[in-house]
N, C-alpha and C positions, 0 to 999 in steps of 0.2 A: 433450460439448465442455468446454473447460475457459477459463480467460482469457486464457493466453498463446496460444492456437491461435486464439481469436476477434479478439484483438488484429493478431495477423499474417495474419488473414485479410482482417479489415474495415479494415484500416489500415496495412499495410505493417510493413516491419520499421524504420521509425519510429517507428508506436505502440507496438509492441513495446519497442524500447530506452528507449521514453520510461515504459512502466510497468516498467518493470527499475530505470531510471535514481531515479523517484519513489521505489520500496523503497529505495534504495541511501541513496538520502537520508534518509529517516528514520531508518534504520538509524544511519548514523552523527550525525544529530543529538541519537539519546538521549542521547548523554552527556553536554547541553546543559539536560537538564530534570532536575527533583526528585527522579523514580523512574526511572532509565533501563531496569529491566529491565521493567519493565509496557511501553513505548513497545513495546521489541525485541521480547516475547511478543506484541504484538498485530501487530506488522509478522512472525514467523513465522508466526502463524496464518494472515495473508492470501496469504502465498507460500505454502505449503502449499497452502490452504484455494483457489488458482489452479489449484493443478494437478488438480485433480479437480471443479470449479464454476465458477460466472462471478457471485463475491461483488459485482461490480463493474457487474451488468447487472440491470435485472429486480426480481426478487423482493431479489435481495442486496444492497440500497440500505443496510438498515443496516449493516453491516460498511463500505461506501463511507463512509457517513459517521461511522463510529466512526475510520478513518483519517484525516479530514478534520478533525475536532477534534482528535486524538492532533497533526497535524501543525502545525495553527495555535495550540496549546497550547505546542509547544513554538518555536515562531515566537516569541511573544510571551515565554517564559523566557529567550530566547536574546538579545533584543534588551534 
């Protein structure tokens, strides 16, 4: 299974758009903090790293939380 398929199974395509939507967002907020291409490699790897695992469920807590600092990192650059 991978994350977009468990997303739109256990959540609709709700959670679906809504983990699309969180990428999209970071994505364009790199270019709001100090190193914007480290932010964008680590938001590719998780789109990627979606289509083939579920970095988001489980075992793969730390890639969740490596985008959850990437993202409030750059929260607080941007303000």
């Amino acid at each position: 299974h991978h994350q977009y398929l468990l997303m739109a199974s256990e959540g609709g395509l709700v959670a679906l758009a809504l983990l699309v939507a969180w990428f999209a967002l970071m994505w364009r907020h790199s270019k709001a903090t100090a190193s914007p291409s480290a932010l964008k490699g680590v938001v590719l790897l998780a789109v990627v790293m979606s289509l083939f695992n579920c970095p988001f469920y489980g075992v793969g807590l730390g890639e969740m939380l490596l985008l959850l600092f990437a993202t409030l990192q750059t929260q607080t650059d941007h303000a």
